[in-house]
N, C-alpha and C positions, 0 to 999 in steps of 0.2 A: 504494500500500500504506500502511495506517495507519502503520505502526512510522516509514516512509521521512515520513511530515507531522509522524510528532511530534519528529524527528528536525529536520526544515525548521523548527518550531517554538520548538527550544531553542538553534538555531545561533548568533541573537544573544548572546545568554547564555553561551554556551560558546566565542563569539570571541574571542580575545585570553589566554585562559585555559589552563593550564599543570594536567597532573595531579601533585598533590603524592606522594602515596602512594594503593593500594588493599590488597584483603583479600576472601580468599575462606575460607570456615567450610563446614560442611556443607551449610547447603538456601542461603546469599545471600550476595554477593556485594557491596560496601561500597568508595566511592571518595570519596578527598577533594582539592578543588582545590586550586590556590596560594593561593586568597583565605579557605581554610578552610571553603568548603560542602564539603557532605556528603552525599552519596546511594548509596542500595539497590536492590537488584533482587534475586526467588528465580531463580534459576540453575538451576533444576530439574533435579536430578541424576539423575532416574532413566530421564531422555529422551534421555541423551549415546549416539550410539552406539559400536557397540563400535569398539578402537582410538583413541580420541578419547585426550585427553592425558591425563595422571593428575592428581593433585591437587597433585603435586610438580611436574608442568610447569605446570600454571595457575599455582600460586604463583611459581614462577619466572617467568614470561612477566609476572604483574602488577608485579612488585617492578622489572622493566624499564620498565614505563609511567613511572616519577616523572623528570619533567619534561616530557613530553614532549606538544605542544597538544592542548588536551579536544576541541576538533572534529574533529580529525582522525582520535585516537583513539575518539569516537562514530562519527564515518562508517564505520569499518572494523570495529567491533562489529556495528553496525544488519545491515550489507552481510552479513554471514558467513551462512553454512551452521549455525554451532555454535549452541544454545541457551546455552551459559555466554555467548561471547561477545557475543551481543544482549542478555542482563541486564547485561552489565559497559554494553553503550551506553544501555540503559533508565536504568543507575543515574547514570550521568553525567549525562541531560536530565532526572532526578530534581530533580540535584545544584542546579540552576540556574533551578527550576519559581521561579515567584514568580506566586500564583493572583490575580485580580482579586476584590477585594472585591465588587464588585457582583452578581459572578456567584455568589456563594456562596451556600448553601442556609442557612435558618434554623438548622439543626440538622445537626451535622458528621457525625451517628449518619446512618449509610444507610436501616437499618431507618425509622427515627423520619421521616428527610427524604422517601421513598419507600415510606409505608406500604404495607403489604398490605391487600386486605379479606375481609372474613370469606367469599364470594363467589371468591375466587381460587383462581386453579392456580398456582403460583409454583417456576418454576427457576432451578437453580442451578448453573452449571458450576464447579467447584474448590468445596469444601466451607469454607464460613468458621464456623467452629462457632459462634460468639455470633452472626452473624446469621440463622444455621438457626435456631435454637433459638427466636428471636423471632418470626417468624414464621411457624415452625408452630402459635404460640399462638394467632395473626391468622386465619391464610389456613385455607382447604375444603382444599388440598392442598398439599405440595410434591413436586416430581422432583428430585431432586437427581444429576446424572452429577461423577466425581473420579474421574481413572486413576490415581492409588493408592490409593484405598480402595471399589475394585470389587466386593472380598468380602464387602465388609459389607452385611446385607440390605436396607438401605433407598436403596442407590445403585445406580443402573442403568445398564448397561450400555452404554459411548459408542456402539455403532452403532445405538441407537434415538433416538439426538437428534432426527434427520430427521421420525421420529414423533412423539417428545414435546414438544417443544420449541413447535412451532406452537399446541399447546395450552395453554402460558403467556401471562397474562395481565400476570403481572412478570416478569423475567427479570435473574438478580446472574449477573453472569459477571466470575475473575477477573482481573487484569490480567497473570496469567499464558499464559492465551490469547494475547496478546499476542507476547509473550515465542515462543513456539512456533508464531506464525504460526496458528492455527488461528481467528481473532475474525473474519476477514472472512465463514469458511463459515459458524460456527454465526451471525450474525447475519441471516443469509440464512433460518435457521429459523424468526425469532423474529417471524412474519406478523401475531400476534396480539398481541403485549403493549405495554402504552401506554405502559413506561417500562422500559429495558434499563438496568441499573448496572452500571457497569464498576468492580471493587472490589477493596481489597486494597493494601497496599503497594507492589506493584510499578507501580500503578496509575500511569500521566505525568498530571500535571493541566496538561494542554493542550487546551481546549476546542476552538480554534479545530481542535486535529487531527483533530474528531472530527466536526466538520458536513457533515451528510447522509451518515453513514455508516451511521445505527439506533442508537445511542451516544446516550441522551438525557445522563445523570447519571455524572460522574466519581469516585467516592468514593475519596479515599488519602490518603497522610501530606506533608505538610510538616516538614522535615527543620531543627529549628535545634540544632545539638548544640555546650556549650559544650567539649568535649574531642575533636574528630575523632577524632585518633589515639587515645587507648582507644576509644573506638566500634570501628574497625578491629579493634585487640587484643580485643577483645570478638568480634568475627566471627571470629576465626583460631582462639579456642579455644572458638568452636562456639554464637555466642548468636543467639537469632534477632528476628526484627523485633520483638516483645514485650518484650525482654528490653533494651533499646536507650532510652537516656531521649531525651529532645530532642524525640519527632516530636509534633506537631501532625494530628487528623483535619479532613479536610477535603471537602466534600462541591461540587462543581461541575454550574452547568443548563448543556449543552452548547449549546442552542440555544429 
């Protein structure tokens, strides 16, 4: 399973290391080590099912992480059933991502690294609105599928992936997929397209976790934040990856 490689991929990194505090806000979820990194993941709250804890046990359950080893507490994140708790282990191999120069793309913009052509069908799974917007300018078409904004008329509905998706010629899926276990099926869709971007904040920039998976292009943030702890305060009273100074975009060739 990808989540379980990118996981295998941050363990060095996350060896030896101590969670200092985390923070959970409305859509993400924010942890910071002993050594002062910092990483994110969306927690996607509208996929918990029912019974799951409240807001007031997550917070309580995080404020018990502070001290206690990041790898351990990644393993047991990744492993869970819960979608909070695999963003809480996403955000920790965030925490510790340190991307190789060489593999980086000229231009950190996804859009810009992985043009569309005027020629294309281009999907989108999770809706990133400034990279929609671009290349609908570019591309003959876009599909764009998001399960929370299925009402709106230009997004369609997840159980025609199987149909549409094969008829992408690029394909931005985000790193939320991830997160929810779902990136192994839909990538199984994506028969046609030359170049699949994995995108988005929550996005692990671990290349190596993604060869021969259909994962060509990693696109997310690199995290150097000089105040962790308000970053955190910042999450608790509700700010989202936007709104968070420090990150770095960052664009990775998988293979």
């Amino acid at each position: 399973m990808l989540l379980e490689r990118v996981l295998e991929a941050a363990a060095p990194g996350l060896s030896g290391r101590r969670v200092r505090a985390a923070s959970m806000g409305e859509k993400i979820v924010g942890v910071v080590l002993d050594d002062g990194r910092f990483g994110a993941g969306y927690h996607l709250p509208g996929e918990r099912p029912p019974g799951s804890l409240t807001g007031t046990g997550l917070a309580a359950e995080l404020e018990a992480l502070a001290g206690q080893p990041a790898l351990e507490v990644a393993r047991r994140c990744i492993r869970s059933e819960s979608t909070f708790h695999r963003a809480l282990g996403v955000a920790l191999c965030n925490a510790v991502a340190e991307p190789d120069p060489a593999r980086c793309l000229e231009d950190p913009d996804a859009a810009a690294a992985v043009p569309a052509r005027p020629t294309d069908t281009v999907g989108f799974v999770g809706y990133v609105g400034t990279v929609v917007r671009r290349v609908q300018a570019e591309a003959a078409r876009t599909i764009i599928f998001d399960r929370s904004q299925e009402d709106e008329d230009d997004v369609y509905p997840e159980y025609l992936q199987p149909e549409l998706l094969p008829q992408c010629d690029l394909v931005f899926i985000t790193g939320s997929a991830l997160i929810n276990r779902t990136l192994e099926r839909l990538l199984t869709y994506c028969t046609r397209a030359r170049e699949v971007v994995l995108i988005g904040p929550s996005t692990p920039l671990y290349p190596e976790a993604f060869v021969g998976s259909g994962v060509t292009v990693l696109a997310g943030f690199r995290w150097q934040i000089a105040d962790p702890e308000e970053a955190l305060a910042q999450i608790a009273a509700g700010a989202h990856f936007k709104h968070l100074s420090g990150r770095t975009s960052v664009t990775l060739r998988v293979e």
